[in-house]
N, CA, C and O atoms as CSV, one atom per row, in Angstrom:
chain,resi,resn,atom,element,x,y,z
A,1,UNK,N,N,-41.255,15.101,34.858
A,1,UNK,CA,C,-41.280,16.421,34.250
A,1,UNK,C,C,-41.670,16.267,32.791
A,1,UNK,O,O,-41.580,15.114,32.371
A,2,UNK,N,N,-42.019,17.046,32.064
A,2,UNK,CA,C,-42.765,16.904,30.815
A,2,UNK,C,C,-43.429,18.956,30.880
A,2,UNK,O,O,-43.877,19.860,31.585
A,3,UNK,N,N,-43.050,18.598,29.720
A,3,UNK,CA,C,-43.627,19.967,28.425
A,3,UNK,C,C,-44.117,20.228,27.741
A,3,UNK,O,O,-43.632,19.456,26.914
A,4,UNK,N,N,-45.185,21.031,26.944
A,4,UNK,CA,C,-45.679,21.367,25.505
A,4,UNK,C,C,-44.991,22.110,24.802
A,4,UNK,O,O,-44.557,23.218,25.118
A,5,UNK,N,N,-44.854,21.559,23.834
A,5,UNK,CA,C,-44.052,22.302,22.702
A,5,UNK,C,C,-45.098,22.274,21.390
A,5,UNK,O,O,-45.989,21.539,20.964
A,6,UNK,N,N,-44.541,23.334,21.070
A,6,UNK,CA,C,-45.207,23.673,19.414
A,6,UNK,C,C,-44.060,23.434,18.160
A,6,UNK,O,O,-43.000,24.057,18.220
A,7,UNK,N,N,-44.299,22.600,17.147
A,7,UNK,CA,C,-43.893,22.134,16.264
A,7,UNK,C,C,-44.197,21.572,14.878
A,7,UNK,O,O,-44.250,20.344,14.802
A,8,UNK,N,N,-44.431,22.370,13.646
A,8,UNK,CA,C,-44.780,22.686,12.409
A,8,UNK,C,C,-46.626,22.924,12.628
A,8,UNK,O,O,-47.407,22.242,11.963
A,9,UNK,N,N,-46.914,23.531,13.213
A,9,UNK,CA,C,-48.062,24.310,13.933
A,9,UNK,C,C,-49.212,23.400,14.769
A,9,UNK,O,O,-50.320,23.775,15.151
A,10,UNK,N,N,-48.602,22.128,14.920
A,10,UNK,CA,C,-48.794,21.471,15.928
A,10,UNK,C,C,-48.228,21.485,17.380
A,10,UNK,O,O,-47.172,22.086,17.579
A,11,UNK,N,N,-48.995,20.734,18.607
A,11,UNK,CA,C,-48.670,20.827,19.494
A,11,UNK,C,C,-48.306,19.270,19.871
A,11,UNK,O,O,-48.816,18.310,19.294
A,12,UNK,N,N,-47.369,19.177,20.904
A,12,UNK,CA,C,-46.739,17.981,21.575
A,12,UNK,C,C,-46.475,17.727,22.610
A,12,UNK,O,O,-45.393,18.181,22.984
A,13,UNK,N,N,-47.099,17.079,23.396
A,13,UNK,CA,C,-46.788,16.628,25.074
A,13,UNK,C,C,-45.238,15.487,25.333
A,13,UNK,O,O,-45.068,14.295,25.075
A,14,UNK,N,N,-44.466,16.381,25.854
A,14,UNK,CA,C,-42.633,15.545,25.583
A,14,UNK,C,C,-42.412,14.772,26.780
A,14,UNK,O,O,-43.145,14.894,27.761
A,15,UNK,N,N,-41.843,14.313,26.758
A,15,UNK,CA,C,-40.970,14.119,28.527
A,15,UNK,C,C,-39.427,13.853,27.937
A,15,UNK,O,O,-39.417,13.587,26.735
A,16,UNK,N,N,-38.336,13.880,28.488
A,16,UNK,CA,C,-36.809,13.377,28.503
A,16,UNK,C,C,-37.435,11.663,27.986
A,16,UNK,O,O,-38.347,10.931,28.370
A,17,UNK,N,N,-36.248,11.577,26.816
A,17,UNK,CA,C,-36.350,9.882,26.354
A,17,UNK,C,C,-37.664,9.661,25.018
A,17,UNK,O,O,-37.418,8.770,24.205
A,18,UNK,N,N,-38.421,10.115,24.910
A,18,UNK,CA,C,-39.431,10.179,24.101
A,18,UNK,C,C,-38.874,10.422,22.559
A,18,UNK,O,O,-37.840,11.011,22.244
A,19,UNK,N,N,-40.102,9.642,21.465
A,19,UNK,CA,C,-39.142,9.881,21.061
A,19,UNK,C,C,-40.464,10.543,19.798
A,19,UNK,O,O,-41.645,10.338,20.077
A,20,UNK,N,N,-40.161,11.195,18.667
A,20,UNK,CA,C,-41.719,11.802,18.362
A,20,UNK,C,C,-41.511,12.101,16.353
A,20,UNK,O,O,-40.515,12.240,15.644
A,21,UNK,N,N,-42.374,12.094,16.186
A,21,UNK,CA,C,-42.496,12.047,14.474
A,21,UNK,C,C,-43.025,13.542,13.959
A,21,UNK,O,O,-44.224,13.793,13.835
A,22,UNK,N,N,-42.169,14.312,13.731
A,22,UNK,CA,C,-42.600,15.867,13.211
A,22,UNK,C,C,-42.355,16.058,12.190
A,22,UNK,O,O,-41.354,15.606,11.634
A,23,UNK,N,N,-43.289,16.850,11.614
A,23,UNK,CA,C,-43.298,17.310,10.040
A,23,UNK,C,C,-41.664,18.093,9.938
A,23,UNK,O,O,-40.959,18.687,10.754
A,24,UNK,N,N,-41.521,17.707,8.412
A,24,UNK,CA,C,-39.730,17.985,8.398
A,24,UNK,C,C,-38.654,19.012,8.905
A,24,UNK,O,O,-38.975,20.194,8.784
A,25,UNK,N,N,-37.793,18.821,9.291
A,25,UNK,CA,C,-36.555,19.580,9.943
A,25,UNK,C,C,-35.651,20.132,9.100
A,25,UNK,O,O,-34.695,19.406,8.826
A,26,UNK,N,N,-35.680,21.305,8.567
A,26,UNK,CA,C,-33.799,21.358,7.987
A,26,UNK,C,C,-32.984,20.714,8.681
A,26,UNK,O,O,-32.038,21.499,8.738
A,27,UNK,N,N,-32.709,19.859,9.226
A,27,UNK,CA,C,-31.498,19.342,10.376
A,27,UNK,C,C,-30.893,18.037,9.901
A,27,UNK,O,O,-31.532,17.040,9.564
A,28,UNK,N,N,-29.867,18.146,9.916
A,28,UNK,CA,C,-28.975,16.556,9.616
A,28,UNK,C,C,-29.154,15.741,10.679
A,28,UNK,O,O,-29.080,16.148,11.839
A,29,UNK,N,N,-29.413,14.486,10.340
A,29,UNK,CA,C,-29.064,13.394,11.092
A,29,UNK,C,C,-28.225,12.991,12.367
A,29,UNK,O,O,-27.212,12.294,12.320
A,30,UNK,N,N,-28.709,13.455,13.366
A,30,UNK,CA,C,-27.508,13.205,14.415
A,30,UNK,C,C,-27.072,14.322,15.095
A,30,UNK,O,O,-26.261,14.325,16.021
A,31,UNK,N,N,-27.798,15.551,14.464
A,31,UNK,CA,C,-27.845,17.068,15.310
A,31,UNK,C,C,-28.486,17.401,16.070
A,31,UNK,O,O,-29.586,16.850,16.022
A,32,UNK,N,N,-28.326,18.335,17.108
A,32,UNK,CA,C,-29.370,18.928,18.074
A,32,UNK,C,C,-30.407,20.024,17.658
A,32,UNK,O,O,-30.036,20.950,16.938
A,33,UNK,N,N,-31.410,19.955,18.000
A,33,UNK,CA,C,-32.539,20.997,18.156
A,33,UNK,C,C,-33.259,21.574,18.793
A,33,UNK,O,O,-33.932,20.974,19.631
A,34,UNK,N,N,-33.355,22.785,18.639
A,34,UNK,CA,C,-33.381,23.608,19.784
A,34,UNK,C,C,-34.755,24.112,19.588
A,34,UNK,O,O,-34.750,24.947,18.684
A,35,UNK,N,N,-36.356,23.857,20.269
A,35,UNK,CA,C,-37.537,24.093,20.714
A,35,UNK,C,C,-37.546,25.261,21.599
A,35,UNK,O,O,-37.216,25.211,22.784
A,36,UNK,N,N,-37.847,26.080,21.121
A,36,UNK,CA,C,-38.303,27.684,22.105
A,36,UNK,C,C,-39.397,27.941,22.249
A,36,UNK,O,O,-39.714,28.913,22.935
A,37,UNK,N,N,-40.225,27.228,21.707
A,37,UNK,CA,C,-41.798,27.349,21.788
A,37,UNK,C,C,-42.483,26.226,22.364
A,37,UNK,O,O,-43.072,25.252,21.895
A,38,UNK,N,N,-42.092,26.888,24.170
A,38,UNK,CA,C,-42.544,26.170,24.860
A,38,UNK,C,C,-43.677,26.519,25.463
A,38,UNK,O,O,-43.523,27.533,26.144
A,39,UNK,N,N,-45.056,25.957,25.490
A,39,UNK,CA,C,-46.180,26.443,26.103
A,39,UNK,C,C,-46.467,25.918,27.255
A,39,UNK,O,O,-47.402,26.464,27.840
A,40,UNK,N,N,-45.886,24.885,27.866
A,40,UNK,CA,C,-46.100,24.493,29.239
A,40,UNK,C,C,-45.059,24.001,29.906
A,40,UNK,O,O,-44.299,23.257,29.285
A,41,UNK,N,N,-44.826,24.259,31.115
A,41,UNK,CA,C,-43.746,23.261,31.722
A,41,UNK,C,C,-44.388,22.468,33.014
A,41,UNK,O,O,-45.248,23.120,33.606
A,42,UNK,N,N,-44.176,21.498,33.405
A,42,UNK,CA,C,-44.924,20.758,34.795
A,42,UNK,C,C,-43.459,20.092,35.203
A,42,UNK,O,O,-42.554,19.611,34.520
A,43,UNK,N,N,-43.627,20.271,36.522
A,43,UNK,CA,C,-42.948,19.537,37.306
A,43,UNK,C,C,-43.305,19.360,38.583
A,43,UNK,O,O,-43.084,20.074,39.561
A,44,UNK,N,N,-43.999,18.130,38.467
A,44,UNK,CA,C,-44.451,17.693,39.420
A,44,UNK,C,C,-46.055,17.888,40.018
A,44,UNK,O,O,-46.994,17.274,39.511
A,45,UNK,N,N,-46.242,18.935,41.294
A,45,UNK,CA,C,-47.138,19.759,41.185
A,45,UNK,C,C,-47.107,21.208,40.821
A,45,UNK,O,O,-47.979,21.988,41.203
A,46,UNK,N,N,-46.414,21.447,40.315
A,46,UNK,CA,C,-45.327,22.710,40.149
A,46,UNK,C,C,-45.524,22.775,38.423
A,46,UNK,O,O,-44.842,22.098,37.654
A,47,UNK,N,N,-46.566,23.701,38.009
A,47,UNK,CA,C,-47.006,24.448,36.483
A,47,UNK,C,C,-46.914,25.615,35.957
A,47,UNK,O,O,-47.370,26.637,36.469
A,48,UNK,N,N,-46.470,25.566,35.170
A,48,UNK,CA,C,-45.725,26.578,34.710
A,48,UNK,C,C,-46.648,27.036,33.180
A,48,UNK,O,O,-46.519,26.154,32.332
A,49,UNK,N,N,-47.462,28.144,32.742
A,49,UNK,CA,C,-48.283,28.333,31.802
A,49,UNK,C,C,-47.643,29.289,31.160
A,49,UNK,O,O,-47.182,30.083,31.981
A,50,UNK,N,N,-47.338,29.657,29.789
A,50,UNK,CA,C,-47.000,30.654,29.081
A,50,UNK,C,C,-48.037,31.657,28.836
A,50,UNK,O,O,-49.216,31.499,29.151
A,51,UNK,N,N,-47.426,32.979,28.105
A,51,UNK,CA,C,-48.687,33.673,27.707
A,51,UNK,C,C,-47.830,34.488,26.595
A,51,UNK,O,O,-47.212,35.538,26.764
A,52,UNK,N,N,-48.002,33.494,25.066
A,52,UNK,CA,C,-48.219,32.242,25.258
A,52,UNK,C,C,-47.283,31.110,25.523
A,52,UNK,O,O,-47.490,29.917,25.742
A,53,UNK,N,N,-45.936,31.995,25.419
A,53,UNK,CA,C,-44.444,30.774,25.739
A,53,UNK,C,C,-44.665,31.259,26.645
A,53,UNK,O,O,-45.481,32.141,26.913
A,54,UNK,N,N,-43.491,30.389,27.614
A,54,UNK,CA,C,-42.809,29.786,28.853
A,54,UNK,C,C,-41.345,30.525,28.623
A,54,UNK,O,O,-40.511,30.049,27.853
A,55,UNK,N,N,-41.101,31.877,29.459
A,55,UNK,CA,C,-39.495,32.895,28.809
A,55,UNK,C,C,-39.087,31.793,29.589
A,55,UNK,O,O,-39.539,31.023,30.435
A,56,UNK,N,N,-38.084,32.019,28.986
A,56,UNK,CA,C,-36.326,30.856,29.389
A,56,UNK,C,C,-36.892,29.496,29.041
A,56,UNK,O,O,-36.241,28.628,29.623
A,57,UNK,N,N,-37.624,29.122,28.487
A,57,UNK,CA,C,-37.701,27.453,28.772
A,57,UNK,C,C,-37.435,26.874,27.258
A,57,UNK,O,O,-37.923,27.277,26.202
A,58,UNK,N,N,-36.561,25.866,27.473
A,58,UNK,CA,C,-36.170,25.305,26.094
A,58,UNK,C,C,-36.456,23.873,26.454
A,58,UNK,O,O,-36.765,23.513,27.590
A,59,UNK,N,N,-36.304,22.903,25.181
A,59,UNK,CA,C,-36.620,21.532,24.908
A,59,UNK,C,C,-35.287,21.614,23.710
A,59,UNK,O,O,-35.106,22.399,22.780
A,60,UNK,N,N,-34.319,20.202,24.301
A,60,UNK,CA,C,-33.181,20.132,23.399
A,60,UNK,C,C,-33.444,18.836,22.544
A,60,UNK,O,O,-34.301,18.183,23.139
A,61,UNK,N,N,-33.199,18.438,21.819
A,61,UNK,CA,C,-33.730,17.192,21.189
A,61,UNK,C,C,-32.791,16.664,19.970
A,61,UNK,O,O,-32.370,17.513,19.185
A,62,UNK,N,N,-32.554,15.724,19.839
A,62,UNK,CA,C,-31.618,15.041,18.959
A,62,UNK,C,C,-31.863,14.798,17.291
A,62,UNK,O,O,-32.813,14.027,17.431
A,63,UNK,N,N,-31.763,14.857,16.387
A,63,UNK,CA,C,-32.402,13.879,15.034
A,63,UNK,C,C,-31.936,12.817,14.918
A,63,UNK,O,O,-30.729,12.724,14.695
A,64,UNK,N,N,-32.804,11.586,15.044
A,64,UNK,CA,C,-32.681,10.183,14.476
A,64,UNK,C,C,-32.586,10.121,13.301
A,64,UNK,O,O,-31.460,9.985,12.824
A,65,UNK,N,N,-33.587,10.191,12.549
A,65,UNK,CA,C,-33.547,9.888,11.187
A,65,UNK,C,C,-34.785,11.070,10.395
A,65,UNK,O,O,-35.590,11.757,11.023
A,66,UNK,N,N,-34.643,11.033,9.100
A,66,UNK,CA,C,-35.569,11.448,8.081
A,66,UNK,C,C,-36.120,10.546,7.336
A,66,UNK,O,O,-35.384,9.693,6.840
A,67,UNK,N,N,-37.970,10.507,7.001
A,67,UNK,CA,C,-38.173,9.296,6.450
A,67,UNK,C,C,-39.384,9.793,5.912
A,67,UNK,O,O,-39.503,10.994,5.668
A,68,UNK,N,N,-40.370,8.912,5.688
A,68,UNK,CA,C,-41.753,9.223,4.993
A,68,UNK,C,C,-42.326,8.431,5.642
A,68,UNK,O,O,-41.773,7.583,6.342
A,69,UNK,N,N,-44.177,8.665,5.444
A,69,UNK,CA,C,-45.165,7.504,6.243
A,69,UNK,C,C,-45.003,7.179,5.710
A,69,UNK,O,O,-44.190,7.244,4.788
A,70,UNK,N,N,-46.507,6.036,6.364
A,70,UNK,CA,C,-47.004,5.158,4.928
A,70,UNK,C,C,-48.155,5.950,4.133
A,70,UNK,O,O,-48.845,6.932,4.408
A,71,UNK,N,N,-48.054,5.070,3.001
A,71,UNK,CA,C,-48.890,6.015,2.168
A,71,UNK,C,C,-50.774,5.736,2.412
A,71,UNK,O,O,-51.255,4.607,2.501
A,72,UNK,N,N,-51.515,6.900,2.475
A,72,UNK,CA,C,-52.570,7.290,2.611
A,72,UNK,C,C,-53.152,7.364,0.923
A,72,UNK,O,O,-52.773,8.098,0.010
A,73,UNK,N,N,-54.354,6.154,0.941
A,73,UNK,CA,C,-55.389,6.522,-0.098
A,73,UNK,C,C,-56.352,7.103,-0.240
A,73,UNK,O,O,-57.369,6.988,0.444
A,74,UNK,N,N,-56.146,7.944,-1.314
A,74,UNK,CA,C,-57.200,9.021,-1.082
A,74,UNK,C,C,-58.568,8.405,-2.934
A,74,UNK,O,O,-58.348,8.529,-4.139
A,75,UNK,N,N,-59.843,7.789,-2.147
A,75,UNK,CA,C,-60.225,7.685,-3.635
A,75,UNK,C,C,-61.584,8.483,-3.347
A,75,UNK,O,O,-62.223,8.778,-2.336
A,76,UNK,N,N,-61.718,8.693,-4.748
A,76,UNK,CA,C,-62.950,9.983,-4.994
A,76,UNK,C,C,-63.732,8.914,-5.945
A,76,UNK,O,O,-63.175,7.902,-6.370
A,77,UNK,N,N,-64.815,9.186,-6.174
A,77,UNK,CA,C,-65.657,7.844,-6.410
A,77,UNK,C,C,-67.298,8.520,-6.475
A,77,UNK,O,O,-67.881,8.840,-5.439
A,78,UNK,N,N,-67.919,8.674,-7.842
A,78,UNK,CA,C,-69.232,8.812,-7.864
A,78,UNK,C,C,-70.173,7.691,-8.480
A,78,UNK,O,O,-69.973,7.108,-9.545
A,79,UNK,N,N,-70.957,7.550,-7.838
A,79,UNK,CA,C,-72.101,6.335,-7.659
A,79,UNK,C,C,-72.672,6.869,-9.128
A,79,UNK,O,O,-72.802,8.070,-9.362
A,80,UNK,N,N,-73.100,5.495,-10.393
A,80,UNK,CA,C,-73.501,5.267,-11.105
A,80,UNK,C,C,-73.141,5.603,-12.238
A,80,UNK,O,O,-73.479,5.162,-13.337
A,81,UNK,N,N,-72.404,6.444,-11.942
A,81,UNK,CA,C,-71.099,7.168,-13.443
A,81,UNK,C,C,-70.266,7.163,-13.893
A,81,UNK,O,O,-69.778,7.942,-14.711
A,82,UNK,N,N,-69.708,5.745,-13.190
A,82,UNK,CA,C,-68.675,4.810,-14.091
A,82,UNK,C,C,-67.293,5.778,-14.130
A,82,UNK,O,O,-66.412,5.656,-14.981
A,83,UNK,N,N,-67.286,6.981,-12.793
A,83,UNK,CA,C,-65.800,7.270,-12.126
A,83,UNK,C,C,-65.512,7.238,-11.519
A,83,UNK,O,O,-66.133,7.664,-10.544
A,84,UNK,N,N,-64.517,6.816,-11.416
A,84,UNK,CA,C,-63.193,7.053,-10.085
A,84,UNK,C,C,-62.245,7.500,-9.964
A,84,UNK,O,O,-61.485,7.221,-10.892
A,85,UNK,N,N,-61.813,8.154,-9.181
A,85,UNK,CA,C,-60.201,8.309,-9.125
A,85,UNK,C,C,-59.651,7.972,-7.836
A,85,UNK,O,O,-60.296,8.102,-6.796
A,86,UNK,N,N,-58.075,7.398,-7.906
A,86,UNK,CA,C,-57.615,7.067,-6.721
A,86,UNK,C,C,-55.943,7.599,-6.704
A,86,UNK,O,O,-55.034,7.266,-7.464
A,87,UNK,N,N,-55.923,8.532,-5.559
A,87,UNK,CA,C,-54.783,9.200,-5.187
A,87,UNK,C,C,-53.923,8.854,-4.110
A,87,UNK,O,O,-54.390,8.092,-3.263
A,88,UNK,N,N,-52.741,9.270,-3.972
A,88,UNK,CA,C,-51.827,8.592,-2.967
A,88,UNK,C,C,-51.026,9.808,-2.038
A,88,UNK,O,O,-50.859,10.947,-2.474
A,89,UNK,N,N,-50.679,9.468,-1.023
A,89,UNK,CA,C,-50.205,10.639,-0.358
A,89,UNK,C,C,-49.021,10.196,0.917
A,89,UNK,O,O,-49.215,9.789,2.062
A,90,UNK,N,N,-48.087,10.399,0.361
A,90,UNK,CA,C,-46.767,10.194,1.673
A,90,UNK,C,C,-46.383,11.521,2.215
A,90,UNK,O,O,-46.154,12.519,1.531
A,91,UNK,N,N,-46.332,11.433,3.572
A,91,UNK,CA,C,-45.584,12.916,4.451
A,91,UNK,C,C,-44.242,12.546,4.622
A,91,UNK,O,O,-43.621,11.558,5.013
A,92,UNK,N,N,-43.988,13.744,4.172
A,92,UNK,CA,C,-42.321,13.354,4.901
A,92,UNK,C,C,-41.617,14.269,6.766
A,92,UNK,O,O,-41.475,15.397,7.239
A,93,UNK,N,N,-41.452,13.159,7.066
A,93,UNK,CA,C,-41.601,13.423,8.395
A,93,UNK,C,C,-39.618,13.544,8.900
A,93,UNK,O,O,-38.728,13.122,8.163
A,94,UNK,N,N,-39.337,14.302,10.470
A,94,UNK,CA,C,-38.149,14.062,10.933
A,94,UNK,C,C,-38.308,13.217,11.972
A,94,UNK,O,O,-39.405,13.515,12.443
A,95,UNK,N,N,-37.798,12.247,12.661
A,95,UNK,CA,C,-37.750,11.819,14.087
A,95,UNK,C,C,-36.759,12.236,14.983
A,95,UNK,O,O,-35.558,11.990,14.884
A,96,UNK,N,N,-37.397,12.973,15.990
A,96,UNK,CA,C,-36.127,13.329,17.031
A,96,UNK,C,C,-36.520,12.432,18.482
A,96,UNK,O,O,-37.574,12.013,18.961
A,97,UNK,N,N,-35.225,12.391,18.848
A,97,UNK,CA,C,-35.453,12.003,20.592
A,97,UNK,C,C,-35.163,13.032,21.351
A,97,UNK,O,O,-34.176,13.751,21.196
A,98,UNK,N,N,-36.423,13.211,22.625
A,98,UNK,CA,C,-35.883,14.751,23.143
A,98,UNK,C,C,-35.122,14.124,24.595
A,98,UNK,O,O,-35.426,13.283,25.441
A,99,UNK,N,N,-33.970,15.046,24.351
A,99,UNK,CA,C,-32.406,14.778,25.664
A,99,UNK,C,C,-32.921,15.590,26.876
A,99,UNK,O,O,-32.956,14.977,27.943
A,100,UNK,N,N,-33.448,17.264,26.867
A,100,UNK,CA,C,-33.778,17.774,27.970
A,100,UNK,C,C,-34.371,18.718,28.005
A,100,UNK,O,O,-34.367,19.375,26.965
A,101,UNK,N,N,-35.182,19.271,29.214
A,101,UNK,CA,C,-36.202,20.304,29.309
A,101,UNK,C,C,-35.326,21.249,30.196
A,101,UNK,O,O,-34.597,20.876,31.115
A,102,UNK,N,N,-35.523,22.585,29.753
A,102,UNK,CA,C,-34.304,23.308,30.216
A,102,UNK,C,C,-35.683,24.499,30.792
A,102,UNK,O,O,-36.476,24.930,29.955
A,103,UNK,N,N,-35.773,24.836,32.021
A,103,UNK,CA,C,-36.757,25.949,32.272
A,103,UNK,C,C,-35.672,26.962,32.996
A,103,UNK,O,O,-36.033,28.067,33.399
């Protein structure tokens, strides 16, 4: 069984046990979260399509931790004119593990 969920205006293909890196959570460490924006449910051969959620279907999911990537260089750089610049960029991300798909 496995789901789509929508999350900081991205989308995510889940299953139970998975475990996934989303742009940040108000949520403490070690709390549950509750996904209502579910756009697909499958089970099995058995599909389930929203328009555009899925009514009744939830995704419950845990928080591991809060953290940041790694950092992304960003350099800007013009040929023969003796500039450059070089910029840096960390996301700060939540990790949850999702516990269950509730349709």
């Amino acid at each position: 069984m496995y789901a789509v969920i929508t999350s900081g205006s991205k989308q995510f293909t889940v299953k139970v046990g998975d475990t996934l890196k989303l742009e940040s959570l108000a949520a403490e460490t070690g709390s549950t979260v509750n996904f209502d924006q579910v756009l697909m449910v499958a089970n099995g051969d058995k599909v389930q399509l929203g328009k555009p959620y899925v009514k009744g279907a939830k995704v419950t999911a845990t928080v591991v931790e809060h953290g940041r990537h790694k950092k992304i260089l960003i350099m800007k750089f013009r040929r023969r004119k003796h500039h450059q610049k070089q910029m840096g960029h960390r996301q700060n991300y939540t990790e949850v593990k999702i516990n269950e798909i509730l349709v």
